[in-house]
N, C-alpha and C positions, 0 to 999 in steps of 0.2 A: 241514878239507880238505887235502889231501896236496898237493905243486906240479905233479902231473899233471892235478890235476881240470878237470875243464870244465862246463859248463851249458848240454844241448843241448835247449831247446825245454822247461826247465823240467822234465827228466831232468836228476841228477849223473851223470857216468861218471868212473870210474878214471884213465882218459886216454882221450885223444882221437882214437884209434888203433881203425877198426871194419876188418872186413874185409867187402867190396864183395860185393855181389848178384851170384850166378852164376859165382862164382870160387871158392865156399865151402858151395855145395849148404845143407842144413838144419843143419850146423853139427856132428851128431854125427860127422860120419867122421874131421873133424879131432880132434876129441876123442880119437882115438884114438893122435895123436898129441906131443900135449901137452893141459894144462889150457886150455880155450877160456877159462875164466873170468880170465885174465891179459889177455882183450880187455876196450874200451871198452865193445862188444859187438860188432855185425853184422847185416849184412843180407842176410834168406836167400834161398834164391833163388825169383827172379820167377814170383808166382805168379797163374794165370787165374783164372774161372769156373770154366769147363771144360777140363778137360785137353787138352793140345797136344802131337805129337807132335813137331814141332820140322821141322828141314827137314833135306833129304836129305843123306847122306854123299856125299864130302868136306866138312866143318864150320869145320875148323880148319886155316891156313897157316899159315906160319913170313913171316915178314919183320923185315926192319932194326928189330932195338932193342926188336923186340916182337912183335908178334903180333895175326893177323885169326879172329877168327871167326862163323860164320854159325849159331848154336844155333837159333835162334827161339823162345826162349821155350817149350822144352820142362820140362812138368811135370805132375803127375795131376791139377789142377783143384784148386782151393780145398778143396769138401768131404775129397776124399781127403788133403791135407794137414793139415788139419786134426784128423780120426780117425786117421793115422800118422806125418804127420812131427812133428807138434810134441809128441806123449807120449816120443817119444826123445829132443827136444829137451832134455826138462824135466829129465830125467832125466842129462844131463851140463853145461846152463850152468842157472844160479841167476839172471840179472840180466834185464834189459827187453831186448827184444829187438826188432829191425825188420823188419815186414812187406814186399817189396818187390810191388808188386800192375801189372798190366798186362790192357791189355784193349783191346778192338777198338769200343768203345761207350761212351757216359757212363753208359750203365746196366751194361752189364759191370763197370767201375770202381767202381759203387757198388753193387752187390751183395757182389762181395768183398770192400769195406773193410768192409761193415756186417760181416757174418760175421767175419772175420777182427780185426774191434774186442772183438768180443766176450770173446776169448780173453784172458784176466790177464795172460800176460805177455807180451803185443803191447804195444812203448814207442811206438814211432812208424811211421804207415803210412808208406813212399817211393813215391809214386807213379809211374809208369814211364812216360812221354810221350815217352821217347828211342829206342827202341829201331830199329833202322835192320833189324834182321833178321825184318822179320814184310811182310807182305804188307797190312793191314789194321790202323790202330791204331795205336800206339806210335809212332812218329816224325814219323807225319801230324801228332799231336795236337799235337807239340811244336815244327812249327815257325810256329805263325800264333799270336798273341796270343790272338785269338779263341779259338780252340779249346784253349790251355794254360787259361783261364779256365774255359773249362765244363767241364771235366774237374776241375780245383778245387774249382770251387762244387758238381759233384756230388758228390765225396766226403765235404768239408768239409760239407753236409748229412746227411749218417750215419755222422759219428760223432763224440767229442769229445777222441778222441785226438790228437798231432799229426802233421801235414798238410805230407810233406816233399817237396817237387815235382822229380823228378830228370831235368834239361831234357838236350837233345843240343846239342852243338857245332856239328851243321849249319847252321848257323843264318846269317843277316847281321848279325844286331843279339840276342845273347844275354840284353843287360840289358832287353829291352823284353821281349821273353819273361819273364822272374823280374816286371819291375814286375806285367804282366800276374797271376801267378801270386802275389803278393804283395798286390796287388787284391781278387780274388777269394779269399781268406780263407787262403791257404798260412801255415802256422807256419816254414815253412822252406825251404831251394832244397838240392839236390844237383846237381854237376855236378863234370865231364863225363862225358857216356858216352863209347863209342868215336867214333869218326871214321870215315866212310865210306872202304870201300879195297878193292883186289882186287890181286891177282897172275897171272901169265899161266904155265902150262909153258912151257918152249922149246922142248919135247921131243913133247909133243901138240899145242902150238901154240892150248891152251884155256884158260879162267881155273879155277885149283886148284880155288877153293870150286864147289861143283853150285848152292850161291846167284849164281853171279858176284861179288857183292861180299859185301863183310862188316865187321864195326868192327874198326878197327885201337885195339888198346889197348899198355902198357907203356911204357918208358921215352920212348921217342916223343914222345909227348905230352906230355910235363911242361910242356911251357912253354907249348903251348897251355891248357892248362888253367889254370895259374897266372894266364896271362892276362885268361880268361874269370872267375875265381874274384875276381882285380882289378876286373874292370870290372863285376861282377856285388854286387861289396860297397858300390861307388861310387852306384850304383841302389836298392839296397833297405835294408830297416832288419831285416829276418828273420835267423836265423841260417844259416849257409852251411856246407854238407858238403863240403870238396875232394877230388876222384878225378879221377887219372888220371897212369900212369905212378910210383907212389908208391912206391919202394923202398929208403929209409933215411932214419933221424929227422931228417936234415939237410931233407929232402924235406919232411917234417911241417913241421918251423919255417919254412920258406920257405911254405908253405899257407896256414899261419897268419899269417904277417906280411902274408900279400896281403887277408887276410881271412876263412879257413877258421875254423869253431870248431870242428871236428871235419876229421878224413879217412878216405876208406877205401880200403883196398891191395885191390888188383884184380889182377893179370896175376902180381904177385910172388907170390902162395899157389901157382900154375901151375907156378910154378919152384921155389921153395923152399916146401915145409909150414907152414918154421918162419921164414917172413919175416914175421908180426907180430909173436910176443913177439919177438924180435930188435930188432925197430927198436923197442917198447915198452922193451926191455933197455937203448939206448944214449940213449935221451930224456934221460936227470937227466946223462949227460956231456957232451953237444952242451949242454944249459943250460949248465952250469959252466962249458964253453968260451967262452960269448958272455955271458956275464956275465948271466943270466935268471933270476931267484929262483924264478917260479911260469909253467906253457908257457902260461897263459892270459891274461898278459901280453900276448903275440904277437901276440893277436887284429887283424887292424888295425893294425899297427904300423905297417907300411910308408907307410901313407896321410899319416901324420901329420907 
């Protein structure tokens, strides 16, 4: 093992550096501009039963430190990703890779992970219980115990992949959410999504997005997140995926030390292409600075 490796859910990765669902589409576009396979890997983007057209234009604002937007989970539905995104896939990353899955039903949720388990190189399903930008589904499920669980237990029944529950921030109490989802049979937690948020014109005197609000992601959030990623390591014994706000190795080793075994860069691919291997590039010199032999050390550090 090299001193980036990590061990996610009984996956080795490279390092521990993915790039985040829906900031990264199915992976080949970046490919075109550099090797994707210099990631830990990544997570593609959020994908249904049935295809979703997403929600109406204006989608995407501008705000302090980051950025809101209101997609909804737009994408051609499981089957058609399946017969076209993922043979392109295959054909420029080589490693496991992660399914991000979303759904409006606990049987939406498990028909796509059965399907989408099927596929070799599906490493881990991430299940999408956060999502603030759908009408139906997605953020309902993630903010009541109750219902983080039966979205669990439905997936975690079809299939024997792992089972990586990626909760929202909205929340009052985040760690009872993951114990929840740690209960009911999760191999693993991700978190954060975005953060509920909107902006107004001045000029039309209306809210930008045509959703009204939308998640606020980028650098913003770091500390909520780190937060939640603390108090969420404190709660469960799973392994933990930090996101949010994530744009240099400095950022990584602070994830880790809260408690992250992995992270993934979300709002930074937006702005720079090449904001993963980058922060992959400067990992072994932030080690060397703080005197770190191996980044899996990190894990937890701070706790102890």
């Amino acid at each position: 093992m090299g001193r980036l490796n990590v061990n996610l859910c009984g996956i080795e990765l490279d390092n521990p550096v993915l790039a985040a669902s829906g900031t990264f589409g199915y992976g080949y576009e970046f490919a075109e501009c550099y090797d994707i396979n210099l990631l830990g890997s990544f997570s593609f983007k959020g994908t249904t039963r049935d295809g979703r057209r997403g929600n109406p234009l204006p989608r995407i604002a501008e705000a302090p430190s980051g950025m809101l937007n209101a997609i909804g989970l737009q994408n051609p539905g499981v089957d058609e990703v399946i017969r076209n995104e993922l043979p392109k896939l295959r054909e420029v990353f080589h490693k496991p890779v992660m399914a991000n899955i979303g759904g409006q039903s606990a049987l939406d949720y498990a028909e796509t992970a059965e399907k989408l388990s099927r596929e070799e190189q599906i490493g881990w399903l991430e299940v999408n219980i956060s999502c603030p930008n759908v009408r139906c589904g997605g953020m309902s499920f993630g903010t009541d115990p109750k219902a983080a669980a039966e979205i669990t237990r439905a997936v975690r029944a079809v299939t024997d992949k792992p089972v990586i529950m990626k909760l929202t921030p909205n929340v009052t109490d985040i760690a009872a959410i993951a114990r929840a989802c740690e209960d009911a049979g999760a191999d693993g937690i991700s978190l954060i999504n975005t953060l509920l948020g909107m902006r107004i014109d001045l000029n039309t005197k209306k809210p930008l997005l045509a959703n009204t609000t939308g998640g606020l992601s980028g650098p913003a959030v770091f500390p909520v997140a780190l937060r939640m990623v603390w108090q969420v390591y404190e709660a469960v014994r799973i392994p933990i995926i930090g996101i949010g706000g994530i744009d240099s190795a400095e950022n990584v080793c602070e994830m880790m030390l809260a408690g992250a075994t992995a992270v993934q860069v979300g709002a930074a691919n937006l702005r720079d292409p090449l904001a993963c291997p980058k922060i992959i590039a400067d990992l072994p010199e932030v080690l060397d600075r703080y005197g770190v032999k191996n980044i899996a050390d990190l894990i937890g550090k701070a706790h102890e």
